[in-house]
C-alpha positions in Angstrom: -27.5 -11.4 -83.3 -24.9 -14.0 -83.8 -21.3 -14.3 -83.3 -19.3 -13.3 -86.7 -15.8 -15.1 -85.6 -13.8 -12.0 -87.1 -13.4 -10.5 -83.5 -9.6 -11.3 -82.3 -9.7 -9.5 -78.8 -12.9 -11.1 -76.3 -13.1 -7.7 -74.7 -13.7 -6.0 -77.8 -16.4 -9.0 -79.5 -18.4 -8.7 -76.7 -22.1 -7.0 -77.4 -24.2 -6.2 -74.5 -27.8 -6.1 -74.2 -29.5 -3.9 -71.9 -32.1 -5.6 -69.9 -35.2 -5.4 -70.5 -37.2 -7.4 -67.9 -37.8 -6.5 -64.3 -34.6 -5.8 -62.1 -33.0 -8.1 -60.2 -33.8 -8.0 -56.4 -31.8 -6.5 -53.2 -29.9 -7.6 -50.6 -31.2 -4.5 -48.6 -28.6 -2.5 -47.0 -26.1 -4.5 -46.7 -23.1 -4.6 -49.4 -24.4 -5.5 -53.0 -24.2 -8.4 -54.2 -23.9 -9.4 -57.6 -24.3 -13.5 -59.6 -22.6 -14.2 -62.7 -23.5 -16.9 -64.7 -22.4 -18.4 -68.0 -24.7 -20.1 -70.0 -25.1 -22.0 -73.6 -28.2 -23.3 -74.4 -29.7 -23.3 -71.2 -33.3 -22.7 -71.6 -34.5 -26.2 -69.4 -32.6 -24.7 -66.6 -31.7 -21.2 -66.1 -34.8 -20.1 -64.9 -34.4 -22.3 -61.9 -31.1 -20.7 -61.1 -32.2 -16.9 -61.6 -35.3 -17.3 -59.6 -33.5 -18.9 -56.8 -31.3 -15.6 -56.3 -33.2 -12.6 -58.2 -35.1 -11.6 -54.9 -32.0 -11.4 -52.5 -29.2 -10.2 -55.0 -28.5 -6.7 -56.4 -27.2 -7.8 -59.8 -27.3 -10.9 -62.3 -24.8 -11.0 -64.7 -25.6 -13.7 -67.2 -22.7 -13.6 -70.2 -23.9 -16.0 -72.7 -22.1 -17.9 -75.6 -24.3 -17.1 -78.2 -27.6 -20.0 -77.7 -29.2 -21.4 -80.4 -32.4 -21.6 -77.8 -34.4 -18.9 -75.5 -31.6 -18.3 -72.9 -31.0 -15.0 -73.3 -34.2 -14.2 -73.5 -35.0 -16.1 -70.1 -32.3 -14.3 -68.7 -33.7 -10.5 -69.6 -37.5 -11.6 -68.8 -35.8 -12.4 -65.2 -33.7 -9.1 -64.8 -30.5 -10.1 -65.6 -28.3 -8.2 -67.3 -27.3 -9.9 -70.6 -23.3 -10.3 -72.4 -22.1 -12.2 -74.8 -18.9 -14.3 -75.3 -17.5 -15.9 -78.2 -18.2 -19.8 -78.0 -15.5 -22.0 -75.8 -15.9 -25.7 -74.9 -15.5 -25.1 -71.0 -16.9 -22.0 -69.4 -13.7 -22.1 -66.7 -11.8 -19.8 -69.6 -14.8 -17.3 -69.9 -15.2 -17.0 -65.9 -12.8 -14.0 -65.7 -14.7 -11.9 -68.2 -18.5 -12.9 -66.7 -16.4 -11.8 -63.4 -15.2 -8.4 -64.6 -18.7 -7.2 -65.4 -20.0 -7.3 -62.4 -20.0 -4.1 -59.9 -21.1 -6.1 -56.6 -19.2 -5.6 -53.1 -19.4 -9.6 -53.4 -19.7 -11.7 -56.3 -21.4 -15.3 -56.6 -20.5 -17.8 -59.5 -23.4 -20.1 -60.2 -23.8 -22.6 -63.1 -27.0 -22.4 -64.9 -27.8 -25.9 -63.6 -27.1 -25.0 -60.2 -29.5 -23.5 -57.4 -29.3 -21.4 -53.9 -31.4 -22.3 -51.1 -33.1 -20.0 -49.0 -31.4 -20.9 -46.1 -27.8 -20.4 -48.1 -28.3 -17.3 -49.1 -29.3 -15.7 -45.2 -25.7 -17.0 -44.5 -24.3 -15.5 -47.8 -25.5 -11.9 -46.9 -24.6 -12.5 -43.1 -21.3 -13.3 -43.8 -21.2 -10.1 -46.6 -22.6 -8.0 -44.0 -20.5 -9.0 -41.1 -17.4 -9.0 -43.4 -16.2 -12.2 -41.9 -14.1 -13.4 -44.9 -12.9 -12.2 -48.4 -13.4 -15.2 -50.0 -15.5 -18.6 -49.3 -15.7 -22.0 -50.2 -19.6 -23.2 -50.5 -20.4 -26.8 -50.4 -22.2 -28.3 -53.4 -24.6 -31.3 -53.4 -24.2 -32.7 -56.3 -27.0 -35.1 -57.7 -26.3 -37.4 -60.9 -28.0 -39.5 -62.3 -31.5 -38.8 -60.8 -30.1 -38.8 -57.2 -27.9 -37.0 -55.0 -24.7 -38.5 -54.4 -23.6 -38.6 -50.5 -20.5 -40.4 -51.0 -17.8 -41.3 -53.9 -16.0 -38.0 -53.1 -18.7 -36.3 -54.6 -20.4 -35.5 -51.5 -20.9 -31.9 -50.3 -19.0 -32.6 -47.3 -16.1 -33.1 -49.9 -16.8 -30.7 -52.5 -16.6 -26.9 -51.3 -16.0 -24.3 -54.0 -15.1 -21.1 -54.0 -18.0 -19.7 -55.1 -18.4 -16.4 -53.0 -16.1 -13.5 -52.8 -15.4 -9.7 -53.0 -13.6 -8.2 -56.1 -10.0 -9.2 -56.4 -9.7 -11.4 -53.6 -10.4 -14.6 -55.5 -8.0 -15.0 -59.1 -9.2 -16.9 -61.7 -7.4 -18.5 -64.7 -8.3 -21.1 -67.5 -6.8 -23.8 -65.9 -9.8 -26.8 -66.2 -11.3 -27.9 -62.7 -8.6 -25.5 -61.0 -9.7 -22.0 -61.9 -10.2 -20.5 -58.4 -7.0 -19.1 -56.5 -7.1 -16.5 -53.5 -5.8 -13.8 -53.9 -2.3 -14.2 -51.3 -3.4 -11.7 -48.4 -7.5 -13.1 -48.8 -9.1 -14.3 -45.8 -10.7 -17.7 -46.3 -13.7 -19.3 -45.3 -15.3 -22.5 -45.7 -18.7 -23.3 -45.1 -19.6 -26.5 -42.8 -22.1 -28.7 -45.0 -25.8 -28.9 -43.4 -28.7 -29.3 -45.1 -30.1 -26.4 -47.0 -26.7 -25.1 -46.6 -25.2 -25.9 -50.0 -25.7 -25.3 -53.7 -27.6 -27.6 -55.1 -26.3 -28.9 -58.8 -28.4 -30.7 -60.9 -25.3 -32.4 -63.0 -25.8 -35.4 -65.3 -29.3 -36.8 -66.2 -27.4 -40.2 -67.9 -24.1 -41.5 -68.5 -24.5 -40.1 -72.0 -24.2 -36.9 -70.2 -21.3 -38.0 -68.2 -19.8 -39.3 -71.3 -19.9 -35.8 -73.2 -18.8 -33.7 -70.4 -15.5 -36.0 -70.3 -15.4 -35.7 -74.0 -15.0 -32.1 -73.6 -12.8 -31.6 -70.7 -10.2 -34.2 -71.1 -9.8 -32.8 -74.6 -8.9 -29.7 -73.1 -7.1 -30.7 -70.0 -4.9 -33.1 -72.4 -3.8 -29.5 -75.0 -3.1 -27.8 -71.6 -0.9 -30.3 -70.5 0.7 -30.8 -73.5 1.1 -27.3 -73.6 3.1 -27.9 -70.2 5.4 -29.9 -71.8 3.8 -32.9 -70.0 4.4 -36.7 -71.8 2.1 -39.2 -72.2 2.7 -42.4 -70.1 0.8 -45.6 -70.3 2.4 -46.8 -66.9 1.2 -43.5 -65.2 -2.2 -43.2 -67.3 -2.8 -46.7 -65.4 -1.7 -46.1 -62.0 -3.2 -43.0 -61.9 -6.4 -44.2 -62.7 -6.1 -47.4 -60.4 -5.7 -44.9 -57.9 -8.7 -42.4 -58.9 -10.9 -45.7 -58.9 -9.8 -46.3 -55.5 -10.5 -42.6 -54.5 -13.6 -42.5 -55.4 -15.1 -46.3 -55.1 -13.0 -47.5 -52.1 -11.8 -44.4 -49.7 -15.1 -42.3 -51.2 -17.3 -45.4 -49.7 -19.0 -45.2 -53.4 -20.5 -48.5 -52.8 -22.8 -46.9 -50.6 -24.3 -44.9 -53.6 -25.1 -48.4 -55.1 -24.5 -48.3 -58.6 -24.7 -44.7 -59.0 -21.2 -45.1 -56.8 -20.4 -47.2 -59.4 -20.9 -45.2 -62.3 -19.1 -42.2 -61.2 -15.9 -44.3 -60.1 -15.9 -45.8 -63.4 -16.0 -42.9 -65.2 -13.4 -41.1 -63.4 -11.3 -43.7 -64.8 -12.1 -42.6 -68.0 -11.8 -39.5 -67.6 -8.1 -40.1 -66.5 -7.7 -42.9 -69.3 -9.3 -40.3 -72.2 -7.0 -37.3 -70.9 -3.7 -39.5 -71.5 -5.1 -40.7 -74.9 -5.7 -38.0 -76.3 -2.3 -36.5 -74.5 -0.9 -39.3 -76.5 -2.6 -38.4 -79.7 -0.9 -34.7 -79.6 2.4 -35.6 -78.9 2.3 -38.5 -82.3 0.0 -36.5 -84.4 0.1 -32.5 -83.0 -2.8 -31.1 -82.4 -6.4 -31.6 -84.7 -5.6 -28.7 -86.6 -2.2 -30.7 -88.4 -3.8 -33.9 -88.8 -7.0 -31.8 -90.6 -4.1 -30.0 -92.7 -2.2 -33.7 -93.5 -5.9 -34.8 -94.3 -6.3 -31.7 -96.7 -3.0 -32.1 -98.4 -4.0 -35.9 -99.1 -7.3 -35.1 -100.4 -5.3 -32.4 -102.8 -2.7 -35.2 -103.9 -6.2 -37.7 -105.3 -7.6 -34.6 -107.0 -4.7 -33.6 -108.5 -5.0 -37.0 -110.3 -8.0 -36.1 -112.4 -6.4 -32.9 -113.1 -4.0 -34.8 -115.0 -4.8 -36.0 -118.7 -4.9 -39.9 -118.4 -2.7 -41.5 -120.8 -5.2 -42.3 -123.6 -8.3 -40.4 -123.3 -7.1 -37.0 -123.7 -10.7 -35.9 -123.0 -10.8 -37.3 -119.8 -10.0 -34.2 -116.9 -11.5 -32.7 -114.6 -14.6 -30.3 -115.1 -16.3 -33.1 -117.8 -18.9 -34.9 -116.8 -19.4 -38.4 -118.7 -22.6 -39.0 -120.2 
């Protein structure tokens, strides 16, 4: 099946396979728990991510943006239960919907590159069975570029997300990198990092993978600010990213990654510099849509030319071919 684009409300162009692999496992008698995860094309590494839950979990929820590859199908042959959303370029926007179809006393959000140790996931059902928060922020250790990164503000003592959570305590919005807001009377936990005690993310293989993930998400992040009303400024696009450098390579200790450090302090520059050039473009141009249209109405004007008899050869138009 494949996605039609004539479908103008999400809920309603959403198609749902039943699954038809073995269930998901159990968290025993404590609360059930349910993982959502979005995926598109994900067939290197979703199996990873459902086998590293499926035998302590009640429910996987994969919702899927219509793969070109086997990840549905991975995702039934390991007992999840399959949805599918119309195509977006970040899955932050889709989050909410993945969320709602799950029927856990907790939910988990994992990425299909992303993994839960054994050790996690006792604390996970401890903490669900002991009901000692609502909602709580898991550390993450992140490895790019073939290594895991310690430092550069990338670090899982740094990075804790909230992950984990019962139904309504945790609201979620489209907002890129800042999708995850408690709810106002939610009880909050985060998680100390120790080893084994953190999601494991398998990010970016290269910088070519760095390189298309900032592609994507300053191209969004710029339309939502513009949509804010914010304006582009060269002054600010340069201090900010002076200062993001320093974050990262100076206050981070980055260095101590070694040139991996380097790497991700550099391209959070770019990622600041991209989002302001491309905040820049929308404000001079619009948005890709009117410069396609002004392109369009250009193309119209040199056709129009040969639809017009040229002065002299009367048999000169357009549908005649010249031998």
């Amino acid at each position: 099946m494949g996605w039609t684009g004539k479908h103008e409300d999400v809920q309603e162009s959403v198609e749902y396979e039943l699954m038809s692999g073995p269930e998901a496992g159990s968290s025993s008698s404590g609360p059930r728990i349910s993982v959502v995860i979005n995926t598109l094309n994900e067939e290197n590494n979703l199996a990873y991510a459902l086998r590293s839950v499926r035998s302590w979990v009640d429910e996987i929820i994969v919702v899927d943006m219509y793969s070109e590859d086997r990840t549905a199908e991975i995702a039934r042959e390991h007992g999840a239960k399959v949805y599918f959303h119309p195509k977006v370029v970040a899955f932050d926007s889709a989050r909410a919907f993945a969320v709602a179809q799950a029927t856990g006393d907790w939910i988990l959000i994992l990425d299909a590159d992303e993994m839960i140790p054994r050790s996690l996931s006792h604390t996970l059902m401890e903490i669900a069975r002991e009901n000692r928060a609502d909602v709580v922020g898991v550390p993450m250790l992140n490895y790019m570029l073939s290594a895991p990164m310690m430092h550069a503000k990338v670090d899982p003592w740094t990075n804790r997300h909230l992950r984990y959570f019962k139904p309504g305590a945790l609201n979620l919005t489209g907002t890129i990198h800042d999708y995850t807001h408690p709810a106002a009377t939610s009880r909050v936990l985060y998680l100390p990092y120790e080893p084994g005690q953190s999601i494991v993310h398998f990010a970016n293989i290269d910088f070519f993978d760095i390189l298309d993930k900032i592609n994507r998400y300053t191209t969004i992040e710029a339309e939502q600010s513009a949509s804010r009303g914010k304006k582009p400024s060269a002054l600010r696009a340069v201090a900010q990213a002076s200062r993001r450098f320093y974050y990262h390579y100076v206050k981070g200790k980055g260095y101590l990654d070694g040139w991996r450090g380097v790497y991700v302090s550099l391209a959070n520059v770019l990622y600041v510099l991209s989002t302001y050039t491309k905040l820049f473009e929308i404000h001079a141009n619009g948005p890709r849509q009117a410069v396609r249209s002004f392109y369009r109405s250009e193309a119209e004007k040199l056709i129009m030319e040969y639809d017009v008899m040229v002065h002299g050869s009367p048999d000169t138009h357009v549908g005649s071919l010249k031998a």
